[in-house]
matplotlib code that plots the C-alpha trace (Angstrom):
import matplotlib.pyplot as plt

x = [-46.4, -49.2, -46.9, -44.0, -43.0, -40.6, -39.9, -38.4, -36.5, -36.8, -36.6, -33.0, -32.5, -35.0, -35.4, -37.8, -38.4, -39.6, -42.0, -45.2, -45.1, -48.4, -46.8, -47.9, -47.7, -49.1, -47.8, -44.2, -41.8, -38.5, -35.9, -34.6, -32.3, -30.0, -28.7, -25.2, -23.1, -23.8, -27.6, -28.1, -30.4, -28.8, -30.4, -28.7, -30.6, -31.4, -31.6, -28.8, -30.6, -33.8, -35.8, -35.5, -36.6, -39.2, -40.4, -40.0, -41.9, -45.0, -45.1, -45.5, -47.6, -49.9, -49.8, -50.7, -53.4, -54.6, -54.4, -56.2, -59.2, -59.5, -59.6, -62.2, -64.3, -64.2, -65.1, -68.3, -69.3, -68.5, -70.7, -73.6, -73.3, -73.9, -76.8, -78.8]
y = [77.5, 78.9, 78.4, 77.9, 80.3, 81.0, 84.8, 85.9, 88.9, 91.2, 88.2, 87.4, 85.8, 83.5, 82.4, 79.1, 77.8, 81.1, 80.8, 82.6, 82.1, 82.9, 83.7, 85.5, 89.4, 87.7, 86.6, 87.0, 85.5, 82.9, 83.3, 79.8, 78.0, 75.4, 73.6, 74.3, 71.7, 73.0, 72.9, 76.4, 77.4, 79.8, 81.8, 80.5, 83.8, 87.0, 90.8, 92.3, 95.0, 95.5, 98.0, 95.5, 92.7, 94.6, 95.3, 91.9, 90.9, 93.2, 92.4, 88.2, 88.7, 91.1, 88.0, 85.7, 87.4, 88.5, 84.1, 83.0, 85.4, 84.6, 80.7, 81.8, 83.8, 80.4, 78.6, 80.3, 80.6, 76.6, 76.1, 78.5, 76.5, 72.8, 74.8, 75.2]
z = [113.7, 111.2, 107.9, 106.2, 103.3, 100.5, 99.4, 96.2, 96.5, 93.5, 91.0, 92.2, 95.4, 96.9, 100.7, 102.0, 105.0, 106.7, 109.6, 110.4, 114.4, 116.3, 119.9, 122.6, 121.1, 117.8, 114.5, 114.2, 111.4, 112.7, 109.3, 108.3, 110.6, 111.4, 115.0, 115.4, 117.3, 120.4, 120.5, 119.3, 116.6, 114.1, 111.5, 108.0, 106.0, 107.3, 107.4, 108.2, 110.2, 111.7, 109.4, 106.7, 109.1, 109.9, 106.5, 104.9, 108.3, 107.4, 104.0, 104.5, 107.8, 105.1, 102.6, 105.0, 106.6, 103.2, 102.0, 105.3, 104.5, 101.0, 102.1, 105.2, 102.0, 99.6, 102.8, 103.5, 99.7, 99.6, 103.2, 101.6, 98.3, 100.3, 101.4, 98.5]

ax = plt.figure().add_subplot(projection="3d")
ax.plot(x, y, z, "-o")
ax.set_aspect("equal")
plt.show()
C-alpha cells in the first residue's frame, strides 16, 4: 500500500479510506471496505460501473504521482540546500 486517500466528489459527497495499491501491473486503487461475517472483504463505496471507476482511478493515481514528485523535487532542493 503506497497511500490512503479521501476524495470529495463535486463538493457533495465525500469518500476516505481509498487505497493506492502498487501490485504487479502497477498502481491500482482498492475502494473502502469492510469484512463481512464470512471472511469476505466487501466494498462499502463504489462506482457503480467501470468507466467511472476508471476515471476516478486516473484522476487520484494522476494526484498521487503528481504529490510524490513534488515531495522527490523539495527533496533534492532540501539535499542541494545541506550542501551549500
Amino acid at each position: 500500500m503506497k497511500a490512503v486517500i479521501s476524495i470529495t466528489i463535486d463538493d457533495e459527497f465525500v469518500v476516505h479510506d481509498i487505497k493506492v495499491i502498487e501490485g504487479e501491473k502497477g498502481l491500482f486503487i482498492a475502494m473502502p471496505s469492510r469484512k463481512a461475517a464470512d471472511g469476505e472483504y466487501r466494498d462499502i463505496a463504489h462506482p457503480i460501473n467501470s468507466t467511472t471507476r476508471n476515471e476516478i482511478q486516473s484522476i487520484i493515481l494522476r494526484k498521487y504521482e503528481e504529490m510524490i514528485a513534488q515531495e522527490e523535487a523539495e527533496a533534492e532542493i532540501a539535499s542541494e540546500e545541506d550542501y551549500i
